[in-house]
Steps between C-alpha positions, in 0.01 A plus 500: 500500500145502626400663855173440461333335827344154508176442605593376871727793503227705353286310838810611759526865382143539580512324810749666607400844433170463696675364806720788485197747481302354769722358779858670431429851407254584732742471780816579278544849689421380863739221488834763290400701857532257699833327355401201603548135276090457381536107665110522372577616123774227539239183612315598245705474230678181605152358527429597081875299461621858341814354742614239308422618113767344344588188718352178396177390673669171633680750748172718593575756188223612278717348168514902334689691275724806596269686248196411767712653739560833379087472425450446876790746616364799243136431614579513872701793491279699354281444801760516757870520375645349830347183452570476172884520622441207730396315227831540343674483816358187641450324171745600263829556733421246829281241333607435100871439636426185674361375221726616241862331720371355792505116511201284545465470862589870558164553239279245698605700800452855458303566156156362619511717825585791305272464267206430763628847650628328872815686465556787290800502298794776457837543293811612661778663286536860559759609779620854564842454280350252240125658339552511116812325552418211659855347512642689753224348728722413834208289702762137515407142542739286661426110530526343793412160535140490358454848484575779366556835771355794328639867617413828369184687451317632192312808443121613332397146472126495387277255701738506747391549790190265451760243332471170604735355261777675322702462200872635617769529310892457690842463379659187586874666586711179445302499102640880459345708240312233366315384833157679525285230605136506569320386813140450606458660875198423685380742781597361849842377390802556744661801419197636246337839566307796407598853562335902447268492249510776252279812457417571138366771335273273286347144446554463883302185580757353304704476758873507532739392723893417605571134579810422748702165489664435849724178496104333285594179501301362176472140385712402177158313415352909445813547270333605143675374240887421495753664686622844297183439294332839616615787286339305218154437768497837559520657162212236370284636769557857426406503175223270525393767785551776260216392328340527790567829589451668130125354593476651788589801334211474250240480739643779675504742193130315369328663874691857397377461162158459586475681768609792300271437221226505699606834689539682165153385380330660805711805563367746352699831431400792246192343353569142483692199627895553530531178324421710179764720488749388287771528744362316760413203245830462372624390773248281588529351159918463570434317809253300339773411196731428782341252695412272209899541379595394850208219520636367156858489705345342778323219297805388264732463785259289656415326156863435502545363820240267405598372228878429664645712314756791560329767714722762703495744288174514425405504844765766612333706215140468616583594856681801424263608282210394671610661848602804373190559261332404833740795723 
């Protein structure tokens, strides 16, 4: 299996890392004080089509890889790990769904706005009896007439309170066990909104928030997929999002890495740099073994998902070794 990066990927990773360096980290600390969504960082990256990586150009996407992703995600974080999580969030979980089960006017519809940045995108699963075990998720969808009523409310939804359309998943209660279903709610729908946002004890300008469903009264044309068809929409995304998150992860660890490095090299203690003690470079030279193990993760999963094959637990592996390398 070879990881080895292609020329244009060779291109992106550079790209990438100086755009990181000279627009995102700069202001990285300002905007994790502020806890506000960097609309700016946002614009900007919507305007380099890092939006759209692995959608097709004839819908606005930049016709990538998920390996170019997980470039672009590992690149940004290490500049400003917050909006490297957007880039998961937006693209990965709001965005790639659409394209993956929605139908062909649904894509015409929402993808090329997306992608363009007019709306940002969020995914809606999590409720405060249904995290890791997302089928005890009570948010229902009823239909009535054209529409579906949504009510219930969901809880640390990233992008959320920015969101201007959101992937939610219901239960259809008539379909029983089997009736998660997934919807597409835009912002200003009947019924649709936004409550507290969340205070965070890191990576705070990605921002966080609960979403409320009144009586929302959404159109069965913003139906994604087939009714009952949204445990398996759901899942998909996850894991696909894993990826995303295991390269957010390396990023993370890369800044501590170097950052560390550096600070051993130029404090000096008895004599000489600390960095010389043998102590003090073991453990540089563990975290240093570590981050390549998880990168190697990282990469097959996404190698995987490329090629179409089989990928969950590959990408369950890289996140949970990535994130905790990266704790």
């Amino acid at each position: 299996m070879d990881f080895s990066l292609n020329e244009k990927q060779k291109m992106l990773q550079t790209s990438m890392r100086e755009l990181g360096a000279k627009k995102f980290l700069p202001i990285a600390d300002e905007l994790d004080r502020k806890q506000e969504f960097p609309m700016a960082n946002f614009k900007i990256m919507c305007d380099l089509g890092l939006m759209g990586l692995c959608i097709p150009a004839a819908y606005g996407g930049s016709d990538g890889d998920k390996v170019s992703t997980v470039i672009v995600i590992e690149e940004l974080s290490r500049a400003c790990a917050s909006t490297g999580g957007i880039v998961d969030a937006h693209n990965i979980l709001g965005t790639e769904p659409i394209y993956l089960y929605g139908n062909e006017q649904q894509k015409r519809k929402f993808l090329p706005m997306l992608i363009k940045g007019e709306k940002v995108a969020a995914f809606a699963i999590t409720e405060p009896d249904a995290g890791s075990d997302i089928s005890r998720i009570k948010t229902t969808a009823v239909l009535d007439g054209d529409h579906y009523v949504l009510n219930g409310a969901k809880i640390f939804i990233t992008n959320g309170d920015v969101a201007g359309t959101v992937i939610v998943f219901a239960v259809i209660p008539s379909l029983g066990k089997r009736g998660m279903t997934a919807f597409i709610v835009e912002d200003g729908m009947n019924g649709f909104a936004k409550g507290k946002k969340y205070d965070k004890v890191g990576m705070r300008a990605s921002t966080q928030s609960e979403l409320v469903f009144e009586n929302c009264r959404v159109p069965v044309a913003n139906r994604l997929g087939v009714e009952g068809q949204g445990m398996r929409i759901c899942l998909h995304t996850l894991d696909r999002g894993r990826i995303g998150i295991a390269a957010q992860a390396l990023g993370i660890t890369r800044a501590v890495l170097e950052e560390a490095s550096l600070y051993a090299s130029q404090r000096v203690q008895f004599g000489g740099p600390i960095g010389q003690n043998q102590a003090i470079a073991w453990k540089l030279a563990e975290m240093a073994t570590d981050l390549e193990a998880a990168r190697l993760l990282t990469y097959q999963a996404a190698f995987l998902c490329d090629a179409g094959l089989p990928f969950t637990k590959e990408a369950s592996m890289a996140k949970m070794f990535a994130t905790e390398l990266c704790m």
